[in-house]
N, C-alpha and C positions, 0 to 999 in steps of 0.2 A: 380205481384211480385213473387207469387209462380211458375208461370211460367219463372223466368229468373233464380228464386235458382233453379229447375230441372234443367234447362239446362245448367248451371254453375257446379254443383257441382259431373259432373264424369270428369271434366276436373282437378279442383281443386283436387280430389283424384288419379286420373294421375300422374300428378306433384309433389304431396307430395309423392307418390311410387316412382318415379323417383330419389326426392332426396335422400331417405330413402336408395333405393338399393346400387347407386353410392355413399353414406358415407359409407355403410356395406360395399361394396366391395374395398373403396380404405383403409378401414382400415385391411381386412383380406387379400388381395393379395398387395405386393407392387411391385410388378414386372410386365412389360410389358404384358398386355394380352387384348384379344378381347372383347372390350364396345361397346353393342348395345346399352347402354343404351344415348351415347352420339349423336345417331342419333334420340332421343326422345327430347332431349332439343327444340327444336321450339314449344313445346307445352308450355309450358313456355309463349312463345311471342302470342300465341294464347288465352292465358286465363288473357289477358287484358279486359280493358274497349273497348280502342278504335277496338279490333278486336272483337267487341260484331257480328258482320255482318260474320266475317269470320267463327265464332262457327256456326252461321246459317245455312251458305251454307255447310258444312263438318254435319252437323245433316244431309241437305239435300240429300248431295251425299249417305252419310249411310243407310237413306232411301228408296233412288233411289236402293243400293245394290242388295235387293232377286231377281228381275228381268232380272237384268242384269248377276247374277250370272247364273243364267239357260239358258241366251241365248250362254253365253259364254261356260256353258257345251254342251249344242247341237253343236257350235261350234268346241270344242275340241273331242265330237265325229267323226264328219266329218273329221277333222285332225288326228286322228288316224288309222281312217278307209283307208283312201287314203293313210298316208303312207305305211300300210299293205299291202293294193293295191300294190302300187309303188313298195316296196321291194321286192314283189312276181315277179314282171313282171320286174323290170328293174335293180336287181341287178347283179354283175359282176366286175369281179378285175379294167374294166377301166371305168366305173362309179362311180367318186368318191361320186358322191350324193345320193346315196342309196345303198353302199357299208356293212351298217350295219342296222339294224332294226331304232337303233339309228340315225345313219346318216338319213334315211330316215325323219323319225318323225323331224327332226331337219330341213330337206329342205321344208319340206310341210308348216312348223311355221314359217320359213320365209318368203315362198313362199307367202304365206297370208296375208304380209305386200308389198308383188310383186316387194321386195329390189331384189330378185334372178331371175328375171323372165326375158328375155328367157333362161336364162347361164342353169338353172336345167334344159331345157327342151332338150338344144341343144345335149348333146350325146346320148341319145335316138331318137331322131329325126332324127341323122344321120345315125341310125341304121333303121329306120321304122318311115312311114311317119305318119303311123295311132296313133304313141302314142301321138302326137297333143291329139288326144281328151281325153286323162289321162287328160293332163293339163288343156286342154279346159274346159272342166267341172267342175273340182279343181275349178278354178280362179270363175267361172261363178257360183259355188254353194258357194262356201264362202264369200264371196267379195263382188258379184252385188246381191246377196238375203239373205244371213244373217246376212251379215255385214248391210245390207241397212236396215233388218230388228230389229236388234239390233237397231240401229236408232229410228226406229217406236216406239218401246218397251219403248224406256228410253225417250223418247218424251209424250209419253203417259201419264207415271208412272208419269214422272217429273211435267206434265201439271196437273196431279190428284191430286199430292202433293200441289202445287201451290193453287187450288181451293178448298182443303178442310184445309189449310192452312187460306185463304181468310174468309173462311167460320167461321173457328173458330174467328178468330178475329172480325169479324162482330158480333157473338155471343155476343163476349165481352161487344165490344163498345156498342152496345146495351144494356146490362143490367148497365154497367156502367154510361149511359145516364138515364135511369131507375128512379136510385138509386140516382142520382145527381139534377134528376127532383123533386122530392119528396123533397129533402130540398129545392127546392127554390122558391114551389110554397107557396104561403102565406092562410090565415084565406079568407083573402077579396076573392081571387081569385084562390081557391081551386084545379083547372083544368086548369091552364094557369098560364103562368111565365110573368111578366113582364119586361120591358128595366131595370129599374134600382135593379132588380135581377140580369139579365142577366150580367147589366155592371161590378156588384159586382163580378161573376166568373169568369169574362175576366180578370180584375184584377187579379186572383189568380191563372188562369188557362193559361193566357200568358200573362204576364207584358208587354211586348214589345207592345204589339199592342196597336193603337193609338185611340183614341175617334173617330175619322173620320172610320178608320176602323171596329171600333165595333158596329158603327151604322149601317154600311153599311151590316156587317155578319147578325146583327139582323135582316134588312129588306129583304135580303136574303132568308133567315130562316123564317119568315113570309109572306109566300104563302098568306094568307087570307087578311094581309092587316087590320087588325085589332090594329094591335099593344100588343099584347097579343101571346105569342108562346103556341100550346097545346104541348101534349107530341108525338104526332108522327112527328113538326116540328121543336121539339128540336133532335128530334132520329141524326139529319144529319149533328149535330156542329162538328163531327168533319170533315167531308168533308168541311165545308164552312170554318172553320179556316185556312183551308190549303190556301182560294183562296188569290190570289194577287192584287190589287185594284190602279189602276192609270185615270187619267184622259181621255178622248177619245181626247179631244181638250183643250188643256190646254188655259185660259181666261187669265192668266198672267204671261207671259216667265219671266224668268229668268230677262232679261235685262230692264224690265218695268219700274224701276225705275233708270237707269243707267241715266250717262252725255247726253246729248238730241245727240252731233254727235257721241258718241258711241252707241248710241239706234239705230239711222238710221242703222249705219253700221251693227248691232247686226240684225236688222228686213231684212236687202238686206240679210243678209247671209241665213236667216230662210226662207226668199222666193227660196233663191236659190235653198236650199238642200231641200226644200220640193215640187219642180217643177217637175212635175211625169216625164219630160224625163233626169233628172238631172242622176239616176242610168242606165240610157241607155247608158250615156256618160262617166259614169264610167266604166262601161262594155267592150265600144270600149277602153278605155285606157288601161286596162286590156291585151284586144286581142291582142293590141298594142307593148305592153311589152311582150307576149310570142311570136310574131311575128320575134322581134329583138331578144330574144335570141334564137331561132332557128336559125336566120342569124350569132348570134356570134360562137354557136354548128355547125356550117358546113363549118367554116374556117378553118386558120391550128392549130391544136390541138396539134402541136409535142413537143412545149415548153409546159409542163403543167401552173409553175408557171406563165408565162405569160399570156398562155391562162385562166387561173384563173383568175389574174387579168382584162384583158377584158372583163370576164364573170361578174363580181360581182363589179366591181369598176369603168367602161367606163362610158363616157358620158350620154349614153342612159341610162345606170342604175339609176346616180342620177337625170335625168330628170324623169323617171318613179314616181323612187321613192318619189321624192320634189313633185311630183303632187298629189301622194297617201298621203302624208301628209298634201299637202293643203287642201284636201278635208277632213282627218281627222280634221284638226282645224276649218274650215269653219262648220261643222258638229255640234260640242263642242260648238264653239259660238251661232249658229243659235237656238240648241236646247237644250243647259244645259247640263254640267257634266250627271246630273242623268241620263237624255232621250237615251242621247248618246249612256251611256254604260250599257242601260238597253236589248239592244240588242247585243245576243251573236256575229252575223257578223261584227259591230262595233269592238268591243273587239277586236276580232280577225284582225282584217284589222290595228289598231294601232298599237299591239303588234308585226304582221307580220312586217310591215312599221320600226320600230324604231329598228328589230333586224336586218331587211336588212339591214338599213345605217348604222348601228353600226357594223356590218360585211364588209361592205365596207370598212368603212375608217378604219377597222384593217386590211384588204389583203392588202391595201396600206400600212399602217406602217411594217405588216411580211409578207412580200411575199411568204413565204411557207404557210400560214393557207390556206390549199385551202376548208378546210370543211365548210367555208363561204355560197359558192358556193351555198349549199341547199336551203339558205334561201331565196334567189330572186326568186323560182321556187314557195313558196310557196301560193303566192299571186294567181296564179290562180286558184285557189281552190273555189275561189267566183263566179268563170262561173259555178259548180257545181250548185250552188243554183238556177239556170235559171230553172231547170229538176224539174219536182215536186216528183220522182223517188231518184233523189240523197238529196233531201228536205227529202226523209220521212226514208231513210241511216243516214243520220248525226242527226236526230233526235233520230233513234233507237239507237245509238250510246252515245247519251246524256241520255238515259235511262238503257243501259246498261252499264255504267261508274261504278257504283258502285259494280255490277255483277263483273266486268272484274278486280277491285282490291280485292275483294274478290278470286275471282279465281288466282288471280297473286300470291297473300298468299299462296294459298293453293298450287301452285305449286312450290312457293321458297322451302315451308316447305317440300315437299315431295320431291325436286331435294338435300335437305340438308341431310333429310332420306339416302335417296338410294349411296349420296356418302358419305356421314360415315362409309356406310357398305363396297361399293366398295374400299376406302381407306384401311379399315380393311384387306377386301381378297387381293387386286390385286396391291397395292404401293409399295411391291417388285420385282416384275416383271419388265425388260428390255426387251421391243418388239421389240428392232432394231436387224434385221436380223432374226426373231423365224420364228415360222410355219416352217418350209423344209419339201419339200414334199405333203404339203396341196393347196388348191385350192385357198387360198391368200397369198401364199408365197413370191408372186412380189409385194406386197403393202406395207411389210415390209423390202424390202433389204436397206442396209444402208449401207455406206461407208462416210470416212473423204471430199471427190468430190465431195459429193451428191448434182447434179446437175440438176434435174429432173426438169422440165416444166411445169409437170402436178404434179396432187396429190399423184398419185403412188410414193413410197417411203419415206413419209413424216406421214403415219401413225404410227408409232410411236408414235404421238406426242400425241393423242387419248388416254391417261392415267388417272391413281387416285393415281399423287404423290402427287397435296394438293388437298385444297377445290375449288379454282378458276380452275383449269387444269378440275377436275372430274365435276364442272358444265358445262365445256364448251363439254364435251365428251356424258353427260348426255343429252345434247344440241344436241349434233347430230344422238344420238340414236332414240330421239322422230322425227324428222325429217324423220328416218326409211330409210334412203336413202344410201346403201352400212352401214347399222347396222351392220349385220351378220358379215360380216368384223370385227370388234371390237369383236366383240362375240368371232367367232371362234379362233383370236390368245389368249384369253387368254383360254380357251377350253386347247389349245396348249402349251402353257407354264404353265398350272395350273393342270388341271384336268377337264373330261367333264362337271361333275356335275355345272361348272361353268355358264354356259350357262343357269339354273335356273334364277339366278340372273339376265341375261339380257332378259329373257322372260319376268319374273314378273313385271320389268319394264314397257315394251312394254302394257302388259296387262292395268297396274294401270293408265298409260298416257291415252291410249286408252278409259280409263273408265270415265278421267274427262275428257278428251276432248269432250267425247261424248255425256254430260251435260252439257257441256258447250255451242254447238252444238242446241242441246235440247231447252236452256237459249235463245241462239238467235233468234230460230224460234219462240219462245212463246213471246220474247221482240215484234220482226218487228209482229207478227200477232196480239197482242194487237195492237199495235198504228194504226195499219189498219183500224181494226174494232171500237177504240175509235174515229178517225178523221170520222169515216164515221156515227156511231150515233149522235155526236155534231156536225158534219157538219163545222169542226173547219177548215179555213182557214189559209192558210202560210202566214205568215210575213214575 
């Protein structure tokens, strides 16, 4: 408990600053002016209950900080130094990329994200074959060794954090367990707990679980066999409440007492689906159905809505799909609601199935929905599970689910950040036709014709007039791919200093990406090493 008021309560004094400022200021200024303080409201949304996970990972990231901090100044060492380099050696009026000390430090920041690479290198290169190795080495020192190293770094830190994290809470439960052991051993049995102690804390410690369950935890938990728990076989209740407990061979299906000719037919169907080459023959149906729509994909495709419709709604579609649903209800009957859908590729195979035909018979009814289309491809996703490779991916993936909403948080909140601020500086600004004279003056030309094919002349559109336009530009800056582009026309319409603003970005992306990064190598390398201690078999 005192550890959740610590961790709550710099949040909770955040928030009340936040509102505290923004009443002062909207009662002493009434006139249009610059609120940061409006790029702080997601914290707000964070210092909920249900974001109690998302407060976690943002302690974590802040944690992860000192380290990363220092790799990123040895970083921005090397980036200064080269563009030093650079400026000495390759500047000149027709060099526009190291034209100024500034200019330089500004190509080398990019270059490091390698949005500029070969464009920085090529007028130099034209001039001398040897400045290749300026860049060579750039790219080769920043990039493949201390970018890769950074990596290592917050890999490390983050795994350290993880395990003394781990640690601590083990701490806990242990003495928690302790302290809970001592009231429930009794007079009689001074050093030992027994069943209907234990059943009395099940009671109060998880109402839900059932008497079949709580006997079951208890003999768990009783290694000896005695029926009596000491105190270092209760230390592990909380590992054993977590487990889940089902039958290995259920003695009486579902249908046991049904009508005697629905029983038959309930027991043919449970022979069926449980006839070990029965998912082989699912498999080949499967193959089956990506087979024929590769035949419908390599027809003629010029009508799309037609082609649509042949894609998602043909004969072969609903013969696929009516088959994938008979084996869904053949499945449901033979083995019960619960059985059924107590496995996740269940789940998923019905869910897929019923949004296909329900996609279907809507490209029928509007023959424009062609985004149907996706859902019949999805199905084969179940040939993945054949790989025990792609088995131990979607697993990792099931463990890293709540990670990944976590992280989604923290990046809505920080894409909400950075464009409140950007709205602030740059939602006056009109890019169509700016830059003249700079080296992305052709990605801004604009005219009432504009008729371009490609993407050059359409950046304009790359702005922070609202909040949906600035996420979507914030969107393509982390992508890093022709950023500086974005950069530099507001640079050009603003003033240089502006370009801060789209570093810091880049920087704060790169920082939780790279935890995130971090997250997933320490997700798939647990589950590694836990399937191969328990020797746990795929299902």
């Amino acid at each position: 408990m005192k550890h959740m008021i610590k961790l709550a309560l710099p949040f909770q004094c955040i928030t009340l600053t936040i509102m505290v400022f923004e009443a002062i200021t909207v009662l002493i200024r009434q006139s249009s002016h610059f609120r940061v303080t409006r790029a702080l409201r997601p914290l707000f949304l964070v210092d909920t209950r249900p974001c109690g996970a998302v407060r976690r990972y943002l302690r974590q990231i802040l944690q992860s900080l000192p380290p990363i901090i220092d790799m990123l100044g040895l970083l921005m060492f090397f980036v200064c130094c080269y563009a030093l380099l650079g400026f000495f050696l390759f500047s000149n009026d027709k060099n526009l990329y190291f034209r100024t000390l500034g200019d330089s430090f500004v190509s080398m920041f990019v270059l490091l994200t390698t949005a500029n690479f070969p464009d920085v290198m090529m007028p130099s290169y034209a001039e001398s074959k040897w400045s290749a190795v300026f860049f060579i080495s750039y790219i080769s020192t920043v990039l493949y060794v201390l970018m890769n190293l950074m990596l290592a770094v917050v890999y490390e830190t983050f795994t350290g954090i993880e395990k003394d994290k781990f640690r601590k809470l083990l701490l806990h439960k242990r003495q928690a367990c302790k302290l809970a052991f001592r009231l429930l051993v009794s007079k009689q049995t001074p050093n030992n707990v027994r069943f209907k102690q234990f059943h009395g804390l099940m009671r109060y410690y998880s109402p839900k679980t059932s008497l079949r369950d709580t006997v079951l935890i208890f003999r768990q938990l009783n290694a000896s066999g005695n029926g009596l728990l000491t105190q270092e076989e209760f230390l592990n209740i909380y590992d054993a409440v977590t487990l889940k407990w089902r039958n290995k061979n259920p003695l009486d299906p579902w249908f046991s007492a049904a009508w005697p000719p629905l029983r038959m037919f309930c027991r043919l169907s449970r022979t069926l689906v449980t006839w070990k080459y029965f998912e082989y023959i699912i498999y080949v149906l499967i193959m089956c159905n990506g087979i024929a729509m590769l035949l419908r994909v390599s027809g003629d495709l010029h009508h799309l809505d037609d082609a649509a419709r042949k894609f998602a709604a043909s004969w072969d579609t609903f013969l696929f799909l009516g088959l994938f649903l008979l084996e869904a209800i053949l499945k449901m009957i033979g083995l019960g609601w619960s059985e059924y859908i107590y496995s996740g590729w269940n789940f998923f195979d019905l869910l897929v199935t019923l949004l296909a035909l329900g996609g279907s018979f809507l490209i029928l009814m509007i023959p424009g929905l062609t985004t149907v289309v996706i859902l019949r491809p999805l199905r084969l996703l179940r040939l993945f599970k054949l790989k025990k490779r792609y088995r131990d991916i979607f697993g990792t993936l099931v463990l890293l689910s709540p990670l990944m909403w976590s992280t989604a948080v923290v990046m809505m909140v920080m894409y909400y950040f950075f464009a409140i601020i950007g709205m602030e500086l740059f939602a006056e600004y009109d890019l169509r036709n700016c830059c003249a004279n700079s080296t992305v003056e052709d990605f801004y030309k604009f005219n009432s014709t504009n008729s371009s094919t490609s993407g050059i002349g359409y950046y304009y559109l790359n702005n922070f007039s609202n909040l949906f336009v600035s996420g979507v530009t914030l969107f393509e800056l982390t992508v890093v791919n022709n950023w500086f582009i974005i950069m530099d026309a507001y640079a050009s319409v603003s003033n240089k200093y502006s370009r801060l603003y789209f570093m810091m970005f880049y920087l704060s992306t790169m920082v939780v990406l790279t935890i995130v990064v971090a997250s997933v190598l320490e997700a798939f390398r647990f589950r590694i090493q836990y399937k191969k201690q328990t020797s746990k078999r795929d299902v």
